[in-house]
PAVO-547020 format. One record per residue (C-alpha): x, y negated, z negated; residue number from 0. Coordinates in steps of 0.02 Angstrom, whole numbers, plus 50000, padded with zeros to 5 digits. Example, Ala and Ser with C-alpha at 12.3 -4.5 7.8 and 13.67 -1.06 7.14 Angstrom:
% residues 2
- 50615,50225,49610,0
- 50684,50053,49643,1
END
This chain:
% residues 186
- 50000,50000,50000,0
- 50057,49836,50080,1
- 50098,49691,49923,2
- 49924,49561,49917,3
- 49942,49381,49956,4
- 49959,49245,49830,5
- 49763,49213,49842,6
- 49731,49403,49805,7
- 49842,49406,49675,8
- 49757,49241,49586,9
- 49579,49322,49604,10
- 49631,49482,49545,11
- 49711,49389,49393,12
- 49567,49315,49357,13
- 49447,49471,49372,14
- 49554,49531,49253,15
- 49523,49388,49110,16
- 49347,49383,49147,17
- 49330,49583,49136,18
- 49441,49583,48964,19
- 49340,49412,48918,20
- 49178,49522,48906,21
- 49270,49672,48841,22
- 49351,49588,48684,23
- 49192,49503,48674,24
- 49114,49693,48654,25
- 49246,49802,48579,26
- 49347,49679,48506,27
- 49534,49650,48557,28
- 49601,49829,48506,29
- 49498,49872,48674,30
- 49662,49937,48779,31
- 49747,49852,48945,32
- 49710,50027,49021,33
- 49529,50018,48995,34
- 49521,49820,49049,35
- 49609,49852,49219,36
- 49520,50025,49256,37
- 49350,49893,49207,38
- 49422,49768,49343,39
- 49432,49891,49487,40
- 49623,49876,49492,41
- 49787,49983,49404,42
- 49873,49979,49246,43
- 50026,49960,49338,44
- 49999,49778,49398,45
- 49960,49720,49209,46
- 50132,49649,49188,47
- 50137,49574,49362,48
- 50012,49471,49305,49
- 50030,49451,49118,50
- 50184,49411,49017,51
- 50108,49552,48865,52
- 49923,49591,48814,53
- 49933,49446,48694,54
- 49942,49326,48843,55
- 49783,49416,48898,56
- 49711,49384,48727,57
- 49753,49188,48727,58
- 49683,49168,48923,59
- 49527,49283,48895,60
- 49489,49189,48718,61
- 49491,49009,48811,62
- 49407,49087,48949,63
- 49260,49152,48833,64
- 49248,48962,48735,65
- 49250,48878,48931,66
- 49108,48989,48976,67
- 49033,48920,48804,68
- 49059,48735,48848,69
- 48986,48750,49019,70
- 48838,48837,48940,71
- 48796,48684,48816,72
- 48815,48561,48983,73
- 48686,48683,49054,74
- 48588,48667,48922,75
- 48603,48494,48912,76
- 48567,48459,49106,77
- 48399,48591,49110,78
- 48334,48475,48973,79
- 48358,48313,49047,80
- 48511,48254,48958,81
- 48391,48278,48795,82
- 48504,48349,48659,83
- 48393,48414,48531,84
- 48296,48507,48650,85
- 48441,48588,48732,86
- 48504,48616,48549,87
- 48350,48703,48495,88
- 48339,48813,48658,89
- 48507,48866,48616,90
- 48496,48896,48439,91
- 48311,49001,48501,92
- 48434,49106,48644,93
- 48577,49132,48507,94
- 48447,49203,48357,95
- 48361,49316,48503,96
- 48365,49511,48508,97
- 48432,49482,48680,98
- 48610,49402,48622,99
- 48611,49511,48487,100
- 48596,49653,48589,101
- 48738,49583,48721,102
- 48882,49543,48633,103
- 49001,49559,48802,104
- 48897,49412,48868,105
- 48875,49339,48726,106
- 48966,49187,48609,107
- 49141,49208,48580,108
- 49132,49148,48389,109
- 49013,49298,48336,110
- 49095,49402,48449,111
- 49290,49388,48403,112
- 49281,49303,48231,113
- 49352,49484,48147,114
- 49482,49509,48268,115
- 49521,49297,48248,116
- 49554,49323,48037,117
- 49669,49471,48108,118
- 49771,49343,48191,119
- 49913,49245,48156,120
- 49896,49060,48112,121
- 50012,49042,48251,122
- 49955,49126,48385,123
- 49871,49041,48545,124
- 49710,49127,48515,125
- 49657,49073,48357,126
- 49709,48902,48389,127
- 49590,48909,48545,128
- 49466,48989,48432,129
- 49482,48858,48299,130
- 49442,48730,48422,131
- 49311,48819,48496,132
- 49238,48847,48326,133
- 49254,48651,48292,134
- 49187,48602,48454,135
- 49029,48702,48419,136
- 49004,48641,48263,137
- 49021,48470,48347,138
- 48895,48519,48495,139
- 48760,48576,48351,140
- 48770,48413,48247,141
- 48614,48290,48225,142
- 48587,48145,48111,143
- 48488,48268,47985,144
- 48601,48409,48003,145
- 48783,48456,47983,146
- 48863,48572,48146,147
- 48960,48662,48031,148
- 48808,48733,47931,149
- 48696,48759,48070,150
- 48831,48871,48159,151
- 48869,48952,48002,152
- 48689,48996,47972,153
- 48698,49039,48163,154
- 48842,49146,48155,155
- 48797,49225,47970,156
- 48625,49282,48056,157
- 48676,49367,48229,158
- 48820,49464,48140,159
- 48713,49522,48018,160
- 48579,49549,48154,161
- 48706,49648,48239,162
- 48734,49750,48099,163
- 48563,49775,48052,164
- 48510,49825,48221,165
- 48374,49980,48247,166
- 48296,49913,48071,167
- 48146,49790,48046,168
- 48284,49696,47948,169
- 48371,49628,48094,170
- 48224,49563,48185,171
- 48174,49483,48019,172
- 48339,49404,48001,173
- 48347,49330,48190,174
- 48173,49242,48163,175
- 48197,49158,48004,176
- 48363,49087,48032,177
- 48288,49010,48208,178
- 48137,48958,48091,179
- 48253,48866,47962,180
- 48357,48804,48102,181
- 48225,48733,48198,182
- 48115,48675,48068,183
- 48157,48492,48035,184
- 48252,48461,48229,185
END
């Protein structure tokens, strides 16, 4: 097989941060460069062609995941007509929802990585994009009544437990009244 061009190369690269994106996202970031380039549709062999180590994969998938997170809240924001409380609100109803609960590949990074994160050095790339992440959520969810940091705390605190609830009435239960106390007062 002949070598791919520089354009093949870049999209292939990038396949491969989206497809380990939504697998750390999902299994966490133990999940294994084997199983993210067999999940891409290319070999294990071209990893290191394209990636200095799998920690380099962690850092570019992890800003990846919050990017796909900003552009969703700009969404948001747009559908509703530049209105923020109502885009906050629709969010806040999509994140508490069976549906994100049951999709955590798709789903938000903070939920999603926050064990792995505490895992991770307070140097490393990843949780400083985290971190950021984390803060510019926070930031995103913030009104004049209520404080960012404790809505996405109640946010996060709910689909976790949600998660780990799931198959019992519990978890339901848990999803609506955290969207009820949420939504209550904004």
């Amino acid at each position: 097989m002949g070598r791919v061009s520089q354009a093949q190369a870049e999209e292939n690269r990038q396949r491969v941060v989206e497809t380990a994106s939504r697998l750390f996202r999902e299994q966490g970031t133990h999940a294994s460069v084997a199983d993210i380039m067999k999940a891409a549709g290319l070999t294990h062999g071209g990893f290191y062609k394209q990636f200095a180590s799998k920690e380099a994969l962690i850092d570019e998938a992890t800003a990846h995941a919050f990017n796909e997170l900003t552009r969703h809240h700009k969404d948001g924001l747009e559908q509703h007509g530049g209105q923020r409380g109502a885009a906050q609100r629709a969010l806040i109803d999509a994140y508490l929802s069976p549906g994100h609960r049951d999709s955590p590949a798709d789903g938000c990074p903070v939920a999603a990585l926050v064990t792995d994160m505490a895992r991770e050095g307070e140097g490393q790339e990843a949780r400083r994009i985290y971190t950021e992440g984390v803060g510019d959520f926070a930031e995103w969810l913030t009104t004049e009544d209520q404080d960012g940091i404790t809505r996405l705390c109640t946010m996060l605190g709910a689909l976790v437990l949600a998660r780990a609830t799931n198959g019992s009435p519990l978890s339901e239960e848990i999803l609506t009244i955290a969207r009820a106390a949420l939504t209550a007062s904004g």
